[in-house]
C-alpha positions, 0 to 999 in steps of 0.5 A, a space after each residue: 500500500 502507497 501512504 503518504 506519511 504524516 506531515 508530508 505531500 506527495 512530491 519527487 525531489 532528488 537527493 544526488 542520485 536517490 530519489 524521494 517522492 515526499 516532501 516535508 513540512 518544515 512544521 512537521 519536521 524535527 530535530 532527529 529527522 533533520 538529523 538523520 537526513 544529514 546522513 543522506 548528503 553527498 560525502 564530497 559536498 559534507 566535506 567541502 562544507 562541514 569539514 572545511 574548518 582547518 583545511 588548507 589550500 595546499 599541501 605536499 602533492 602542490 609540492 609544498 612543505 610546511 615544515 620546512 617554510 615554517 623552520 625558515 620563517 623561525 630565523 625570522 624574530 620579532 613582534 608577535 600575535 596576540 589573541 584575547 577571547 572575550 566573554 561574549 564570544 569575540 576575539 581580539 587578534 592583535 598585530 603586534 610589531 609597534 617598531 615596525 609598523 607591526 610589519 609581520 616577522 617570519 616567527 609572526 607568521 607562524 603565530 598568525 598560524 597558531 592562533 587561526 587554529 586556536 580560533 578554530 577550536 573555539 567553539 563558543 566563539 562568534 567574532 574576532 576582531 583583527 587590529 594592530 598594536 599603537 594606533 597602526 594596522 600593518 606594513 606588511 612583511 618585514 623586509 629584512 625577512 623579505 631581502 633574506 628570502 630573496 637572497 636564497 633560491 628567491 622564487 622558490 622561497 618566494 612562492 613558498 611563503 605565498 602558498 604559506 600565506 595563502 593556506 592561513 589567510 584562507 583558514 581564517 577567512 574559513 572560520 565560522 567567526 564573523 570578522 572584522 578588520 579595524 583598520 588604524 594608521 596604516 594598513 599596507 602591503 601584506 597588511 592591506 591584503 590581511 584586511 581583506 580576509 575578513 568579512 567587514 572593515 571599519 576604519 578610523 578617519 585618518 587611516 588608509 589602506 594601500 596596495 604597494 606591491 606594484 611599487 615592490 616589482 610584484 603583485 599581492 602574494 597572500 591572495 590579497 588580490 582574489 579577495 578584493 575582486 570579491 569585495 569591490 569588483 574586478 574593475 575598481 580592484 584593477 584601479 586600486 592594485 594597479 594604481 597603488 592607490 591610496 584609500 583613505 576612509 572616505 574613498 574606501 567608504 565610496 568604493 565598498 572596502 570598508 562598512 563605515 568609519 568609526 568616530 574615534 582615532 583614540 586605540 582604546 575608544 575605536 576598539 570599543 566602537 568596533 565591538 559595538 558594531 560587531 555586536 550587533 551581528 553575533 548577537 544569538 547562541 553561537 552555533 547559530 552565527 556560526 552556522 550562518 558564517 558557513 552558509 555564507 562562506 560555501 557560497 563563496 567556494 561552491 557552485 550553487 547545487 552544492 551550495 544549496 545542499 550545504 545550507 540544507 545540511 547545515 540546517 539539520 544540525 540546528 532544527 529541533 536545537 535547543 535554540 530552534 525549539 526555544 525560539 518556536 516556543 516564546 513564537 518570537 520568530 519576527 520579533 526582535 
């Protein structure tokens, strides 16, 4: 006999090569159900989303060992990264190298790796906030690691700490925190490409943000590039790299870099203006904000049928929740 279980109606859908002939209804529907149908994904889809946390770009099939860019960088001292986890679930990522402009050392490099993968296991984290130490974002690299590297076997060591650069930055920009670049002084070079790993920019009034790689005989390195076609358009990005432009506050403002621009100058007053603002995103229980962070993201990195399978899967693992049912229970679904 053909029976249409309760809470659902007839309908032929198609989960990758199975095919269903009911449809439910999300007020049927339940935690446990939700669950069980997250079994059914695709496994490439599951890891390309789910599991992406901590996957790197490149590994040694690339030709690309870690270790031995990592024992190079350590020749390379100086400043350091910093991380303070908040209460309310924010981090505070601190660039710091106040002598340098807090230009990133090789040893800041492998902190800036260790950090990203402290992050990744918070898991009662909802947002980090990146800035730089004194009233400064960054300058970029350290060009006495850089004039070093370039001395020995430079393209190969060159390309070595792009791929490098690139697996952290793409780590970070993974990771199921709402992100935000408060941009003080200078953000330039590698420092300009380091704003564009997070998913918003705040600056203060007389800050600026600028692209000198051109200037250096070379383009951005730490997929700097890639992500700023992402954020203001291929046209504009070919302006700013090309041009080696300066934005200050208000061109950014004009062209879609940055969200807004804080009141203050002041290091303390704008990290407190730049928690404000973030707060009023990460706002909720975190495995919400964070599941709403990897939605956003796999559509970045899939194509839509995948993308769409990845926000279905993602949704089984919060309907029937704790957060879900309270929710459904004070029926405060659209009200704030």
């Amino acid at each position: 006999m053909n029976r249409t279980p309760e809470g659902y109606e007839k309908l032929e859908v198609h989960f990758g090569r199975e095919e269903k002939r009911y449809v439910w209804h999300t007020h049927h529907i339940h935690g446990k159900m939700a669950r069980s149908l997250l079994k059914t994904s695709p496994d490439p889809v599951k890891t390309k989303l789910l599991h992406q946390i901590g996957l790197s770009l490149y590994n040694t099939s690339h030709g690309f060992h870690e270790e031995e860019v990592k024992k190079k960088l350590e020749q390379f001292p100086g400043g350091s990264v910093d991380l303070q986890k908040e209460n309310n679930g924010i981090g505070i990522l601190t660039l710091n190298n106040p002598s340098k402009m807090n230009a990133f050392s090789g040893v800041m490099m492998l902190q800036l790796l260790e950090k990203v993968i402290e992050l990744e296991n918070w898991t009662e984290g909802k947002g980090v906030i990146v800035r730089g130490a004194k009233n400064t974002f960054s300058s970029g690299s350290d060009l006495h690691a850089v004039k070093a590297l370039g001395t020995r076997k430079a393209s190969i060591d060159g390309v070595a700490l792009c791929m490098f650069m690139q697996n952290t930055l793409t780590r970070f920009m993974r990771l199921p925190l709402i992100s935000v670049a408060l941009v003080q002084g200078r953000a330039l070079g590698g420092g300009a490409e380091v704003t564009t790993a997070c998913d918003f920019r705040l600056m203060t009034p007389d800050s600026e943000i600028r692209f000198v790689q051109k200037e250096m005989g070379i383009i951005p390195s730490w997929g700097g590039a890639t992500r700023l076609v992402e954020i203001i358009g291929s046209r504009q990005a070919l302006k700013v790299l090309s041009g080696a432009l300066k934005l200050d506050s208000e061109k950014a403002l004009r062209v879609g870099m940055v969200e807004d621009i804080l009141q203050s100058s002041d290091e303390t007053e704008c990290l407190k203006e730049a928690q404000e603002w973030l707060q009023q995103f990460v706002k909720g229980p975190p495995e919400v904000v964070r599941a709403l962070k990897k939605s956003v993201s796999s559509c970045k990195e899939l194509c839509l049928e995948d993308a769409l399978q990845s926000e279905r899967d993602l949704l089984g693992t919060l309907w029937g929740g704790p957060a879900n049912l309270e929710a459904v229970a004070r029926k405060g679904k659209f009200n704030k």
